[in-house]
C-alpha positions in Angstrom: 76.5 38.9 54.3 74.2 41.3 52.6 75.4 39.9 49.3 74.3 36.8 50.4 70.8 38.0 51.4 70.4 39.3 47.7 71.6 36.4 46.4 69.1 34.1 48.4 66.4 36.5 47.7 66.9 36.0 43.8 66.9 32.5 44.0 63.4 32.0 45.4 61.6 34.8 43.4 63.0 33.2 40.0 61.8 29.4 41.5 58.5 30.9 42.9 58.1 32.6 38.9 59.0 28.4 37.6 55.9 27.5 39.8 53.5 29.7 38.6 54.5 29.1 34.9 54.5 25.7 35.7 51.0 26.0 37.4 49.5 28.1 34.3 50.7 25.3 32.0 49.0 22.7 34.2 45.8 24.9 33.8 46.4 24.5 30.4 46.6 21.3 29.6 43.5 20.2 31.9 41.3 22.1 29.1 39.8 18.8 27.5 39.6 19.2 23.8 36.2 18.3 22.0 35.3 17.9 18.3 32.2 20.3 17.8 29.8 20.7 14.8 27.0 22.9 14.3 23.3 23.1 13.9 22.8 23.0 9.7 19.6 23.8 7.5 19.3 21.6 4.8 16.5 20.1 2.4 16.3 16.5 2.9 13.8 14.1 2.3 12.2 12.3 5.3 11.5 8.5 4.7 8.1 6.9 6.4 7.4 2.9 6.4 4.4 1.5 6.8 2.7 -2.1 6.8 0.8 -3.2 3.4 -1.8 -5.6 2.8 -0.9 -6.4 -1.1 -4.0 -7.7 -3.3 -3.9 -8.7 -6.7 -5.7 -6.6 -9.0 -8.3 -9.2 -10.3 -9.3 -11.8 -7.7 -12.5 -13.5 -8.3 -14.1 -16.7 -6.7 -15.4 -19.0 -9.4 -18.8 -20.4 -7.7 -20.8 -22.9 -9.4 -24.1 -21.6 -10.7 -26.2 -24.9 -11.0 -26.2 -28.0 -8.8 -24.9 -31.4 -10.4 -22.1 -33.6 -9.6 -18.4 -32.6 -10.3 -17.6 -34.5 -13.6 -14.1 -33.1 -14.6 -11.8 -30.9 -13.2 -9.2 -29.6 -16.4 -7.2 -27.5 -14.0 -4.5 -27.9 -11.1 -3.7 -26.2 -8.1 -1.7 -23.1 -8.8 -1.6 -23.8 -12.4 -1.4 -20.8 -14.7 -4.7 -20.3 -17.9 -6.0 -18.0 -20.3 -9.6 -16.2 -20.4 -12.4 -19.1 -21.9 -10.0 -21.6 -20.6 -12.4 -24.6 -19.2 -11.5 -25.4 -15.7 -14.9 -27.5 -14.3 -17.5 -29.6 -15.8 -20.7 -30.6 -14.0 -23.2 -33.3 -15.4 -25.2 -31.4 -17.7 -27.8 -34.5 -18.2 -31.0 -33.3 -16.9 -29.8 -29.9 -18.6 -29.8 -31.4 -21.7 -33.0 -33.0 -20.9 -34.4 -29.5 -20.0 -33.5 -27.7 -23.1 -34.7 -30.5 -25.3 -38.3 -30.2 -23.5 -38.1 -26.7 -23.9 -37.5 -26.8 -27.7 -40.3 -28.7 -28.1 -42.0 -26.5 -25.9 -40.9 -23.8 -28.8 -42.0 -25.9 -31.4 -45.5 -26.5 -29.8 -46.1 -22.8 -29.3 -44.9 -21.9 -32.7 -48.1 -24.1 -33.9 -50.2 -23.2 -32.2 -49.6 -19.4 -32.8 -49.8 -20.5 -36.9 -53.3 -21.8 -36.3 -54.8 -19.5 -34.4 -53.3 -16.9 -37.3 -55.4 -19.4 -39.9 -58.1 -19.5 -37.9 -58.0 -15.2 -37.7 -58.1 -15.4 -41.5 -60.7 -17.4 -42.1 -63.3 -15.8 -39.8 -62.1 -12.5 -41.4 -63.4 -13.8 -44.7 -66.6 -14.8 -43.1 -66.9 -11.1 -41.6 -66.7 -9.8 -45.1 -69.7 -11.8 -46.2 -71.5 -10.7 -43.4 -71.6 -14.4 -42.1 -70.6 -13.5 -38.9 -69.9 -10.6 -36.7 -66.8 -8.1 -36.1 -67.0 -9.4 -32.6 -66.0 -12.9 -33.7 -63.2 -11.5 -35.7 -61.7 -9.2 -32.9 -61.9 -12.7 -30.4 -59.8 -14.4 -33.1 -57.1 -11.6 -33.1 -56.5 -12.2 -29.8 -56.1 -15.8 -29.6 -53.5 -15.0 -31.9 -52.1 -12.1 -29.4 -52.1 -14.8 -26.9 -50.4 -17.1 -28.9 -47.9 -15.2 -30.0 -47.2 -14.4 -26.4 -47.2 -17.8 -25.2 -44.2 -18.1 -28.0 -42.1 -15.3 -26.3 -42.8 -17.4 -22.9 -41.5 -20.7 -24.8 -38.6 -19.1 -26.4 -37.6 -17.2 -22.5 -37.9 -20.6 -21.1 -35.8 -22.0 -23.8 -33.1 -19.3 -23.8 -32.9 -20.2 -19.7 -32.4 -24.1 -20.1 -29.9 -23.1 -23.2 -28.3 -20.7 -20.1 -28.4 -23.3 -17.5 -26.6 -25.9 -19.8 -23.7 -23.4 -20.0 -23.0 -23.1 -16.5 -22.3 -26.8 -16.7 -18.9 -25.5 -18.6 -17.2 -23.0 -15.9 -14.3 -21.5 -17.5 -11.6 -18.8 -16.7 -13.4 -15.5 -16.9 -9.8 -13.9 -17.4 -5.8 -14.5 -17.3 -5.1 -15.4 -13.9 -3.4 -18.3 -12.1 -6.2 -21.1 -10.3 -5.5 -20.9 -6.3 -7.3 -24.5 -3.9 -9.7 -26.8 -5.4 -11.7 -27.8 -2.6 -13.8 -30.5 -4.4 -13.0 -33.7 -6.0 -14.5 -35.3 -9.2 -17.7 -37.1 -8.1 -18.6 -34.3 -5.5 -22.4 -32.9 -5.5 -22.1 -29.4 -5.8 -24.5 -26.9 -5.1 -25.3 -23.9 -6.8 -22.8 -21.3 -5.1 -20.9 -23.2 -3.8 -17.0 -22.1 -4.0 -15.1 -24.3 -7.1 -11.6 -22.0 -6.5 -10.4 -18.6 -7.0 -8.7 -17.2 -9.8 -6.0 -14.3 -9.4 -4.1 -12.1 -11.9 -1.3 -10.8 -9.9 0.7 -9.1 -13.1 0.0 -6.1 -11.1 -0.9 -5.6 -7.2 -2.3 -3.2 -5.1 -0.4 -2.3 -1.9 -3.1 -0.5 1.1 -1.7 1.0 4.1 -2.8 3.3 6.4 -1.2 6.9 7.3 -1.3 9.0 10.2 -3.3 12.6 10.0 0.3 14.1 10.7 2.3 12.1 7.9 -0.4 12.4 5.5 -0.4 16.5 6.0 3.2 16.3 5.6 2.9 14.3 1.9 0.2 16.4 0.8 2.6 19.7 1.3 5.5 17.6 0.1 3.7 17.2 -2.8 1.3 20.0 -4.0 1.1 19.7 -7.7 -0.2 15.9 -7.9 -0.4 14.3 -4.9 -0.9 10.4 -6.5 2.6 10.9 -8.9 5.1 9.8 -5.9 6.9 6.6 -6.2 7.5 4.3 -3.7 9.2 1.1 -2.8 7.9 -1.9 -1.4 10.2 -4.2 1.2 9.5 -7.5 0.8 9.0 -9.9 4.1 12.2 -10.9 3.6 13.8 -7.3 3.8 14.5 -7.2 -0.1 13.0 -4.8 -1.9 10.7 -5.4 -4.9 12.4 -4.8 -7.7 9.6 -2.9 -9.2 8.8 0.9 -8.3 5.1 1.7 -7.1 3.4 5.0 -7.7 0.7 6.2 -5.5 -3.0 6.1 -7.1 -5.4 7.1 -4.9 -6.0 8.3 -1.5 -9.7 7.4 1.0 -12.1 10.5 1.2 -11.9 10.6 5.1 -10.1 9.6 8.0 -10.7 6.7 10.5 -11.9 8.2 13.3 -11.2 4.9 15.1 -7.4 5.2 14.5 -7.0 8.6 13.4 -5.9 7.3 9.8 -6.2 7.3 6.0 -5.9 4.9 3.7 -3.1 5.0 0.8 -3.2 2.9 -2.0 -0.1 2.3 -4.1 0.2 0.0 -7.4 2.7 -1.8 -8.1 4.2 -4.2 -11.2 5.0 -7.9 -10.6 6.1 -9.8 -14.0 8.1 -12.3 -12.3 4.2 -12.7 -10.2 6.5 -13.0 -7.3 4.0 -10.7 -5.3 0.7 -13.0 -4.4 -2.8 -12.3 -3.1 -2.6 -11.4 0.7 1.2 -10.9 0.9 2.5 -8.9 3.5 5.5 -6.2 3.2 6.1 -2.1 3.8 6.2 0.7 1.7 8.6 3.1 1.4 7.0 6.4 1.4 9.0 9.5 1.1 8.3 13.3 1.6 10.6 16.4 0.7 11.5 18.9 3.5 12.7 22.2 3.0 15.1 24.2 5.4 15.7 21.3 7.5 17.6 21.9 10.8 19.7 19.1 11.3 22.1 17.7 13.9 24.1 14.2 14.3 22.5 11.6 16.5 25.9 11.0 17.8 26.0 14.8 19.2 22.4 13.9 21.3 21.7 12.2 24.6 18.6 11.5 26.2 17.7 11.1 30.0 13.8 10.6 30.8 12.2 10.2 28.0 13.6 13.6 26.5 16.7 14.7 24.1 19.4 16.9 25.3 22.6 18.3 23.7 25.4 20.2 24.7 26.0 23.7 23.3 28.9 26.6 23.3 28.6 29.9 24.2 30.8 32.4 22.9 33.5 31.7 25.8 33.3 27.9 25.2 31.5 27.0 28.3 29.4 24.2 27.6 25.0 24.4 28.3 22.8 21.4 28.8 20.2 22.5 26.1 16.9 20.4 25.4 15.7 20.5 22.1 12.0 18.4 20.7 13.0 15.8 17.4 11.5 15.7 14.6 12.0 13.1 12.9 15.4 10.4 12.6 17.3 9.8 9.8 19.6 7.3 9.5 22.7 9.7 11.7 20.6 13.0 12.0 18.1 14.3 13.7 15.5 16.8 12.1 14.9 19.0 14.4 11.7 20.6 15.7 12.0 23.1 17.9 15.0 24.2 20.8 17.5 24.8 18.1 18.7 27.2 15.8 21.2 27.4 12.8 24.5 27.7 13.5 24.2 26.7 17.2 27.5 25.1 18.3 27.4 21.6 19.8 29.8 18.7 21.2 29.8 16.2 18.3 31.5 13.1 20.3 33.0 12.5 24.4 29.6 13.3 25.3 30.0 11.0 28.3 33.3 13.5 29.3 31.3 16.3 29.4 29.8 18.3 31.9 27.4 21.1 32.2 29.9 24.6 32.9 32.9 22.9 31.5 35.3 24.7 29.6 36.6 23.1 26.6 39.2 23.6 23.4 36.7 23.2 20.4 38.1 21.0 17.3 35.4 22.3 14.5 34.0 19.3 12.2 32.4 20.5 9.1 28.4 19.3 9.4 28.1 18.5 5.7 31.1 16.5 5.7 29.3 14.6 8.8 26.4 14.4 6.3 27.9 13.2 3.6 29.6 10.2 5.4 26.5 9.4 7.0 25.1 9.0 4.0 27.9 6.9 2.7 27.8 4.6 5.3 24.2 3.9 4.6 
């Protein structure tokens, strides 16, 4: 009987030992496993896009300068032409008319001027034998002063009518391609009024505007010349140019409207597939040093505000908030709320739970970076 008792006795205390290795392996196992990374420093370069007005570099309005009526038109509608090129002709009659008049207006002056010189001559021989007096020779002299200055006054008038007959022939002032013709042959045109515009788009300039906050972090991205960086433009189709543009000059002072400053890139265009009022965005791109970085897939947001969660040194996980930066394409840059080295949940952010305990499975943040950056 008593070796019965010790028998029984055994038998539960090696079961009630299965149980609680059985419960201890249960504990075990409900330890959910997540991949972590951690908090990296890292120079990176930040990109900024912003909306361009694109203008070709030479765009002038050719305006008529006299009035007539339209005779000839030489030119088309988007049709390319070379400096001197004629593109209008207005009836130049009464021009004609004018400079012929004023020739002979030349002419008449030019006479009269040669007489009155005669005339100074021959009363300066009459002064020398005392016929008449220095009086009447100084009056001569300046009829011929007046002469001579109603000569000038022809010649002025002349070199007007001779200008006026010019404007008759409007031609390309340089290299360009003709935009709308708004008139017809036979119109009356007016002087000023608007014939068509004429733009040489071999080159354009790209203005957009940049926030106080971006433009301090360009000018300490770039300290040594500020108006070297290159940039690309993206097309309104969401190709990019396939020229590179440099930044040439900057405004003098902000908009205090908008808190802005105008940025004013230049840009090649061979193929002229950039025109005059074109729309697009630039490409501009700043270098930052020491960057913290974290994955975007590591982040979650509730109210407005960015949250992560973090280890501590027992693996316990901590809702920690933290203020971006700027995004990158799969990273955050962060601000502030973070340091370096800072362990995080990477993925199965949805699974976790502030407290939690968890088995770590360490990813390597530069291998995260570098296949980020693939994928892009």
């Amino acid at each position: 009987m008593k070796f019965l008792y010790v028998f029984i006795s055994a038998t539960f205390l090696v079961i009630l030992s299965s149980c609680s290795k059985s419960g201890n392996s249960l504990d075990t196992k409900s330890i959910l496993e997540f991949p972590v990374t951690t908090v990296i420093r890292k120079d990176t370069v930040l990109f900024h896009e912003y909306v361009v007005d694109i203008h070709a570099i030479k765009n002038v309005e050719i305006r008529a300068r006299v009035q007539g009526y339209l005779d000839y038109i030489y030119v088309d509608e988007g049709q390319s032409v070379k400096a001197g090129q004629l593109l209008f002709k207005i009836n130049d009659e009464e021009y004609v008319a004018e400079v012929a008049k004023s020739k002979a207006s030349v002419n008449s002056a030019i006479a009269e001027e040669q007489a009155m010189q005669l005339e100074a001559e021959r009363v300066s021989i009459l002064v020398e034998k005392n016929v008449v007096s220095q009086t009447e020779l100084r009056l001569a002299k300046a009829k011929v002063d007046m002469a001579k200055a109603k000569v000038e006054e022809a010649k002025s008038h002349l070199s007007l009518a001779n200008i006026r007959y010019a404007h008759t022939n409007i031609r390309a002032p340089f290299d360009g391609v003709v935009d709308r013709l708004p008139f017809k042959i036979g119109s009356l045109i007016n002087e000023g009024h608007l014939l068509t515009t004429l733009f040489d788009s071999k080159f354009v300039y790209a203005y957009f505007r940049v926030s106080e906050k971006e433009y301090l972090e360009y000018i300490k991205s770039h300290p040594d010349d500020r108006r070297s960086n290159t940039v690309d433009l993206i097309q309104a189709d969401g190709n990019k140019h396939q020229q590179v543009g440099r930044i040439e000059t900057l405004e003098g002072e902000f908009d205090t409207s908008t808190g802005t400053i105008a940025f004013r890139a230049k840009f090649p265009n061979p193929q002229l597939i950039l025109k005059h009022g074109s729309s697009g965005k630039v490409r501009l791109s700043n270098n930052i040093e020491n960057a913290l970085m974290i994955p975007q897939k590591a982040t979650f947001e509730i109210q407005d505000k960015t949250y992560v969660f973090l280890l501590d040194a027992d693996n316990k996980l901590k809702v920690k908030g933290f203020v971006p930066r700027a995004r990158l394409s799969h990273f955050y840059i962060v601000e502030s709320g973070l340091q370096e080295g800072d362990r995080l949940i990477y993925e199965g952010i949805k699974d976790a739970r502030d407290g939690m305990l968890i088995k770590p499975s360490n990813l390597s943040s530069d291998r995260l970076l570098i296949k980020s950056v693939s994928k892009k």
